[in-house]
N, CA, C and O atoms as a DFTB+ gen file, in Angstrom:
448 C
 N C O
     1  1      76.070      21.985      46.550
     2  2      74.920      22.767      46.981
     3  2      74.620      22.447      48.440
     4  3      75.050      21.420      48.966
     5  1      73.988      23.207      48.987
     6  2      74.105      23.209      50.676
     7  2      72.945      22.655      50.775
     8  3      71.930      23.014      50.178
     9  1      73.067      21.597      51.670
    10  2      71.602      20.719      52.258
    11  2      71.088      21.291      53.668
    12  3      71.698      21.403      54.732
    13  1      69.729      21.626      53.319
    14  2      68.920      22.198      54.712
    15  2      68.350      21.315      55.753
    16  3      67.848      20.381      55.128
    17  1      68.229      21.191      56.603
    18  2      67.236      20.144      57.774
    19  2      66.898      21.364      58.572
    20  3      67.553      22.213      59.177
    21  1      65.323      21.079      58.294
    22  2      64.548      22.118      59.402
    23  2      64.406      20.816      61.198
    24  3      64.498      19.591      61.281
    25  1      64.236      21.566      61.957
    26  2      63.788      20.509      63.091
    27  2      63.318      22.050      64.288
    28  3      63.692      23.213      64.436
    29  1      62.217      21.024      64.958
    30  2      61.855      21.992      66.145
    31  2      60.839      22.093      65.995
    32  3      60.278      22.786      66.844
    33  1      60.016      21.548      64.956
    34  2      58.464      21.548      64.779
    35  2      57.619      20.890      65.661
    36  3      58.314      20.319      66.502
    37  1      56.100      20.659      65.905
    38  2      55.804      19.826      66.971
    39  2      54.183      20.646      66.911
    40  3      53.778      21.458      66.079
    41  1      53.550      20.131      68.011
    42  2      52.141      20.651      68.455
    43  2      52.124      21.072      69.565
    44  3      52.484      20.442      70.559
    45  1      51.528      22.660      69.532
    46  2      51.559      23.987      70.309
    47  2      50.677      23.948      70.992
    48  3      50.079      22.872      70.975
    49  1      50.197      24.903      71.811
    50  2      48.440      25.096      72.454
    51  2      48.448      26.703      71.791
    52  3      49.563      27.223      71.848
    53  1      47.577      27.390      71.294
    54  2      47.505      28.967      71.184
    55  2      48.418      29.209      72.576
    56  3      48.647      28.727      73.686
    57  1      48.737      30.225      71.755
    58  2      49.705      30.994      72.565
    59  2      50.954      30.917      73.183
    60  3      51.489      31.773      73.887
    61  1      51.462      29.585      72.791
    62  2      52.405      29.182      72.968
    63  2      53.774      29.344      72.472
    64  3      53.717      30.477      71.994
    65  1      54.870      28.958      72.300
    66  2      56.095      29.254      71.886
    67  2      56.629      28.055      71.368
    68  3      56.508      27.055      72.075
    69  1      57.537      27.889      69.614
    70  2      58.085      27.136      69.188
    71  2      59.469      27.958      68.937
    72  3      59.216      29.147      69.134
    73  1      60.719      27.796      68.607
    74  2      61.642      27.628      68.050
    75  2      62.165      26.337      66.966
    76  3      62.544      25.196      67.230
    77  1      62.011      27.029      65.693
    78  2      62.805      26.113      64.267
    79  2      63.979      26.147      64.116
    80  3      64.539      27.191      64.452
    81  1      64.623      25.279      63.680
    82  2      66.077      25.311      63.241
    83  2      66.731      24.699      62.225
    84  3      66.596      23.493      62.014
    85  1      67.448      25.426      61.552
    86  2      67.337      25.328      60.196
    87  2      68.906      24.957      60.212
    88  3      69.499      25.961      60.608
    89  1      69.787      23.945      59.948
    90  2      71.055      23.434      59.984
    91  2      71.279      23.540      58.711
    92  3      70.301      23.347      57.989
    93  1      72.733      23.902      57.982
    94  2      73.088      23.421      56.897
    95  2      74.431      22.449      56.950
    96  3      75.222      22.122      57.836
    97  1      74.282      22.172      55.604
    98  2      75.667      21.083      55.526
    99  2      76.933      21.432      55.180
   100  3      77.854      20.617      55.128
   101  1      77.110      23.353      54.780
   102  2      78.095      23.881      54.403
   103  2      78.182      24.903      54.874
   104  3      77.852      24.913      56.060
   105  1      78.561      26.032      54.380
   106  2      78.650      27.182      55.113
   107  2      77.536      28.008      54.424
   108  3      77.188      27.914      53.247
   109  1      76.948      28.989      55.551
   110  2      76.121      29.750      54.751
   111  2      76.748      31.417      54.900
   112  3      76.004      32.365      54.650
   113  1      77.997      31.596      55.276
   114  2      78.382      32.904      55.275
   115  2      78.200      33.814      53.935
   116  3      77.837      34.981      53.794
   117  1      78.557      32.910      53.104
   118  2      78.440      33.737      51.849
   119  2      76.760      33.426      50.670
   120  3      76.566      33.534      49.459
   121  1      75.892      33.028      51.837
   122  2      74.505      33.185      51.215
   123  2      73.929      34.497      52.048
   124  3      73.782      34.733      53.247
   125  1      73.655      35.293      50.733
   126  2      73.156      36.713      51.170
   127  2      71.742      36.357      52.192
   128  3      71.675      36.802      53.337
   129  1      70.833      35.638      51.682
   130  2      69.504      35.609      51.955
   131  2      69.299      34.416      52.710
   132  3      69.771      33.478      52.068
   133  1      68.806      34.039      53.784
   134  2      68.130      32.642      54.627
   135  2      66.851      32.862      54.888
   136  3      66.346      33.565      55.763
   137  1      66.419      32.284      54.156
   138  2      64.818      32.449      54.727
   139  2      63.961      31.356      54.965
   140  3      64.167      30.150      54.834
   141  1      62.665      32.169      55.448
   142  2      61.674      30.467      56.240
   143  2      60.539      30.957      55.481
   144  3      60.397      32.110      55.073
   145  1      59.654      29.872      55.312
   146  2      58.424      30.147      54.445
   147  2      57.521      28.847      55.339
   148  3      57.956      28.086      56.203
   149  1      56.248      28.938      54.806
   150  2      55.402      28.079      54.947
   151  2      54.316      27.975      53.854
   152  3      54.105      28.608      52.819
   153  1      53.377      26.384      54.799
   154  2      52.656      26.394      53.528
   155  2      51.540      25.279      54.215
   156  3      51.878      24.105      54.361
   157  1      50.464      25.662      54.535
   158  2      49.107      25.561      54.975
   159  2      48.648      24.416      54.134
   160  3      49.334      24.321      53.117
   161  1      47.500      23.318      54.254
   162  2      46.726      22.689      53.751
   163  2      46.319      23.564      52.785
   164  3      46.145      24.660      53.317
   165  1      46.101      23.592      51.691
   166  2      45.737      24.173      50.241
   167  2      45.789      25.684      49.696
   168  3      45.062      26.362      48.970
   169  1      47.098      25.909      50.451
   170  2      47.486      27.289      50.356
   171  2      48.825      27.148      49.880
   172  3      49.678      26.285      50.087
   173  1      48.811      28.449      49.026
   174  2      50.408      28.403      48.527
   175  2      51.579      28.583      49.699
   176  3      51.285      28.507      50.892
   177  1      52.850      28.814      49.264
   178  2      53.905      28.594      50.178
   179  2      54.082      30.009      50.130
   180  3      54.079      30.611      49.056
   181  1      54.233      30.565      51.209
   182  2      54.105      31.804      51.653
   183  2      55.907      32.587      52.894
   184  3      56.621      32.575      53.896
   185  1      55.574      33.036      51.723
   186  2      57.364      33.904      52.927
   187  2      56.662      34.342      53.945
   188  3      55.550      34.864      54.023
   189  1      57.900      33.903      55.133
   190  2      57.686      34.397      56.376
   191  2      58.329      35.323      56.827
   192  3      57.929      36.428      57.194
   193  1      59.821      34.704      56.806
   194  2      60.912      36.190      57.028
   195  2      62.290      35.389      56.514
   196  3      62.723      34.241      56.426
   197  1      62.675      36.734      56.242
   198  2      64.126      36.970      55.587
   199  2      65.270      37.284      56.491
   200  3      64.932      37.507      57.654
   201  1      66.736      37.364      56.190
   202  2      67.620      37.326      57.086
   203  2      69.021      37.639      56.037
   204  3      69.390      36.669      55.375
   205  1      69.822      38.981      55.862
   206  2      70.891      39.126      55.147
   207  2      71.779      38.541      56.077
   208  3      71.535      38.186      57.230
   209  1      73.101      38.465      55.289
   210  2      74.516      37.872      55.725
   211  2      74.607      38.777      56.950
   212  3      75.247      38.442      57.947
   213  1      73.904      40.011      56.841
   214  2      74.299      40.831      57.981
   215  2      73.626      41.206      59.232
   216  3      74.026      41.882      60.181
   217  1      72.256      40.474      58.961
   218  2      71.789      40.410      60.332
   219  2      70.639      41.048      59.750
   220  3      69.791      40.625      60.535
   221  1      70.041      41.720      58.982
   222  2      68.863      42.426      58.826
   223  2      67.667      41.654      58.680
   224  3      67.683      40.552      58.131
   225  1      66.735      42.125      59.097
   226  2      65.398      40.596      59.210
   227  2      64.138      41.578      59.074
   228  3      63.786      42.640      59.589
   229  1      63.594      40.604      58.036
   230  2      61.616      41.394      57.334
   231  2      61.355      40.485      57.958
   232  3      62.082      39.659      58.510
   233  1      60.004      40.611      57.894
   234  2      58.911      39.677      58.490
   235  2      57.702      39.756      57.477
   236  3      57.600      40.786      56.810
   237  1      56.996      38.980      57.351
   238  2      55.430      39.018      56.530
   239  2      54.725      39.733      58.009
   240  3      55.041      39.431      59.159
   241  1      53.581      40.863      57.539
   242  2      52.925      41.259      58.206
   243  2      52.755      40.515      59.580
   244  3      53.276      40.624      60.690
   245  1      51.704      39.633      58.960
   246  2      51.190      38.697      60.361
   247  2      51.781      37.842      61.471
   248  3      51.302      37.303      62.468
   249  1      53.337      37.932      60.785
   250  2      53.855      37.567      62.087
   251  2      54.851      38.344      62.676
   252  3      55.362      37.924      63.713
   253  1      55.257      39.518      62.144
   254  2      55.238      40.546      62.906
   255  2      55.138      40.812      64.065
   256  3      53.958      41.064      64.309
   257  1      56.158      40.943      65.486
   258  2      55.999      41.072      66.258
   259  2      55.923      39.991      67.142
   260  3      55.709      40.119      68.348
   261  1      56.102      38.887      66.538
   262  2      56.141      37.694      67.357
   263  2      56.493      36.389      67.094
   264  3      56.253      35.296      67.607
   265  1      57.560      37.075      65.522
   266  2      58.435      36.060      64.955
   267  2      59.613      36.532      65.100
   268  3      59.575      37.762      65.115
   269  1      60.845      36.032      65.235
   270  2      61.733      36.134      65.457
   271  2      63.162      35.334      64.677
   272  3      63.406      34.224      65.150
   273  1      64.021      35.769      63.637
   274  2      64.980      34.938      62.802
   275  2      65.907      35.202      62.991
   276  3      66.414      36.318      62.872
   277  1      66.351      34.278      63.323
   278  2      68.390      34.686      63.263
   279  2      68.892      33.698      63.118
   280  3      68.467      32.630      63.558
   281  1      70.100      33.891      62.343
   282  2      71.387      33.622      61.734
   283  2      72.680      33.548      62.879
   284  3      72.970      34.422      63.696
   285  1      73.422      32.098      62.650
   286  2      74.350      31.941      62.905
   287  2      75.620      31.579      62.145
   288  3      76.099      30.445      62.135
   289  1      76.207      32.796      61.410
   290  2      77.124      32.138      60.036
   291  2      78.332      30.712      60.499
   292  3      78.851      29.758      59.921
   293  1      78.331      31.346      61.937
   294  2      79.902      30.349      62.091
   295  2      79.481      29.014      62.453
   296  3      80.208      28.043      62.243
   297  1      78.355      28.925      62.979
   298  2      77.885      27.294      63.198
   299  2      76.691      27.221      62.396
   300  3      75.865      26.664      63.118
   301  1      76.130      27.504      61.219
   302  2      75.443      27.389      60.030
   303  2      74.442      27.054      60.089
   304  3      74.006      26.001      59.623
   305  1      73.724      28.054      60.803
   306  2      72.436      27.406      61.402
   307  2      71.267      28.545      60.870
   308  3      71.889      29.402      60.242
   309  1      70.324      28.756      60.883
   310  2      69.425      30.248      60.880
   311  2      67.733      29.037      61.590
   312  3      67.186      28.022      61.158
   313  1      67.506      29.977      62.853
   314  2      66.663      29.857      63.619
   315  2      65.470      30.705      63.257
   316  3      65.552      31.770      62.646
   317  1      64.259      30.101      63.719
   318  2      62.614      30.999      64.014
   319  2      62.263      30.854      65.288
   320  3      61.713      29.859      65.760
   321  1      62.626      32.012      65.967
   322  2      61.974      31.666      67.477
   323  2      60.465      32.232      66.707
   324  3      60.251      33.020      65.785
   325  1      59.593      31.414      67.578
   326  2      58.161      31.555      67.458
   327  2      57.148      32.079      68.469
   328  3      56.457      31.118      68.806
   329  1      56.801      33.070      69.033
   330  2      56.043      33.198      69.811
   331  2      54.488      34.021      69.820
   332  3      54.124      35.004      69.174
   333  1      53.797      33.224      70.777
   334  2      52.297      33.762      70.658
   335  2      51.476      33.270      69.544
   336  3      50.889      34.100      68.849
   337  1      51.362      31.967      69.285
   338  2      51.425      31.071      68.110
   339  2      49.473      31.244      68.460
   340  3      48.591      31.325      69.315
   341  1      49.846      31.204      66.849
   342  2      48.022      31.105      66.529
   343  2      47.630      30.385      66.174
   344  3      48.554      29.688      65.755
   345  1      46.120      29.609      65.854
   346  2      46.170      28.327      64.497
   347  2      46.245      28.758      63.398
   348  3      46.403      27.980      62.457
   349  1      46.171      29.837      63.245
   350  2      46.456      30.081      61.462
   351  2      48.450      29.994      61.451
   352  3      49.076      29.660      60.445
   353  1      48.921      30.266      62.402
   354  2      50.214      29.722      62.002
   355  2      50.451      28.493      61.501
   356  3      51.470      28.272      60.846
   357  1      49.479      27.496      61.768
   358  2      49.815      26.034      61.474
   359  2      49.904      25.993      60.058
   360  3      49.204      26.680      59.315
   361  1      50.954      25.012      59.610
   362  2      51.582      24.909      58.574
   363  2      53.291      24.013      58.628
   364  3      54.068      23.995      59.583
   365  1      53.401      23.594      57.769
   366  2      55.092      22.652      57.248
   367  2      55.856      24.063      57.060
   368  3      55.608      24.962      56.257
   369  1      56.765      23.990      57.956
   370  2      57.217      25.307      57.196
   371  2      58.750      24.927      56.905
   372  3      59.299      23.970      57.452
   373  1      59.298      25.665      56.108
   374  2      60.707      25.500      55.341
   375  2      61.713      26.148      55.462
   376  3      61.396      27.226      55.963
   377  1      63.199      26.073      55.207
   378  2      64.111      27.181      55.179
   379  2      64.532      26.761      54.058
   380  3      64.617      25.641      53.554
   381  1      64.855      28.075      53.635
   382  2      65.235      28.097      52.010
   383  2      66.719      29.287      52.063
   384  3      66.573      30.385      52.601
   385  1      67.831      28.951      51.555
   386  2      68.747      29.134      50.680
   387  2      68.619      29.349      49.434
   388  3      69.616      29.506      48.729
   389  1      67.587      31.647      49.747
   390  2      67.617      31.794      48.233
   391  2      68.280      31.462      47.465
   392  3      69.506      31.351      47.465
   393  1      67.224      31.179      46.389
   394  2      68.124      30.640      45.335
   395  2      68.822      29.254      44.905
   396  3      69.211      28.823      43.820
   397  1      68.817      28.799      46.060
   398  2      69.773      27.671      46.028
   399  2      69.307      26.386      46.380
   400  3      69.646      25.458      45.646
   401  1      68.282      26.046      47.792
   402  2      68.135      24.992      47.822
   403  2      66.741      25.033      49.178
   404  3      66.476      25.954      49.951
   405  1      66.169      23.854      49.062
   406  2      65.258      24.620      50.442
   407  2      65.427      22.779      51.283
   408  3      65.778      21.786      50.645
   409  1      65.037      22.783      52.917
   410  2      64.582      22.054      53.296
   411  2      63.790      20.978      53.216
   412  3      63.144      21.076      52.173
   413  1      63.490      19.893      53.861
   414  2      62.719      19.515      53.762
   415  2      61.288      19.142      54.204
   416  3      60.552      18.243      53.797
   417  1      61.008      20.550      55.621
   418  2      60.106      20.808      56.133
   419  2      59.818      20.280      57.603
   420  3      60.382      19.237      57.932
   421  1      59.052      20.865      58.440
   422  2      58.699      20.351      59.984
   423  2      57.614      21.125      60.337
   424  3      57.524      22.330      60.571
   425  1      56.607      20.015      60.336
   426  2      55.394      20.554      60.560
   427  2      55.224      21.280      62.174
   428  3      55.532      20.978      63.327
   429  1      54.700      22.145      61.631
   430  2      54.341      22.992      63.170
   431  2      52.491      23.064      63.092
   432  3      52.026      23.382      61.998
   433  1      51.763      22.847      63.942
   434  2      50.393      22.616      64.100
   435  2      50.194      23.267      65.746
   436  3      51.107      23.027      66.536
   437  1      49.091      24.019      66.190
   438  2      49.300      25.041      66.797
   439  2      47.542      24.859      67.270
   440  3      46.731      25.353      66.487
   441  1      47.129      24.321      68.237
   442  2      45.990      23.458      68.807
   443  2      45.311      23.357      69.863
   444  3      46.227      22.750      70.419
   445  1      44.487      23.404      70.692
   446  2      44.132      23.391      71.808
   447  2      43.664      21.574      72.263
   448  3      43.258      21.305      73.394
């Protein structure tokens, strides 16, 4: 089973810009789905965005427009560029290998 490490997390000012990165330990060419989620002080874990083998990418509403995911099959990576960061973005957030296996998180906190 493929092991995730998120890294790139850290403390923002509003409005600022993060990039996540989501490494695996195997290949992820043949995982249809890569996705990132989060999960707030006493809030459930919440999808952020999705990413097929082929490049296609959703987003949850609210970050829309100023989230950004991509996939690298040949060096096994799937990224969140982050920009225009709010405090309600703050949150541990995750990459998950529908189905299969998730991270183990990197807090992103987003602060003046």
């Amino acid at each position: 089973q493929v092991q995730l490490v998120e890294s790139g997390g850290g403390l923002v000012q509003p409005g600022g810009s993060l990039r996540l990165s989501c490494a695996a330990s195997g290949s992820i060419s043949s995982i249809n789905v890569m996705a990132w989620y989060r999960q707030a002080p006493g809030n459930q874990r919440e999808l952020v965005a999705t990413i097929t083998t082929h490049g296609t990418a959703e987003y949850t509403k609210s970050v829309k427009g100023r989230f950004t995911i991509s996939r690298d099959n040949a060096k096994n990576t799937v990224d969140l560029q982050m920009n225009s960061l709010k405090a309600e973005d703050t949150a541990v957030y995750y990459c998950h290998a529908l189905g299969l296996s998730w991270g183990q998180g990197t807090q992103v906190t987003v602060s003046s």
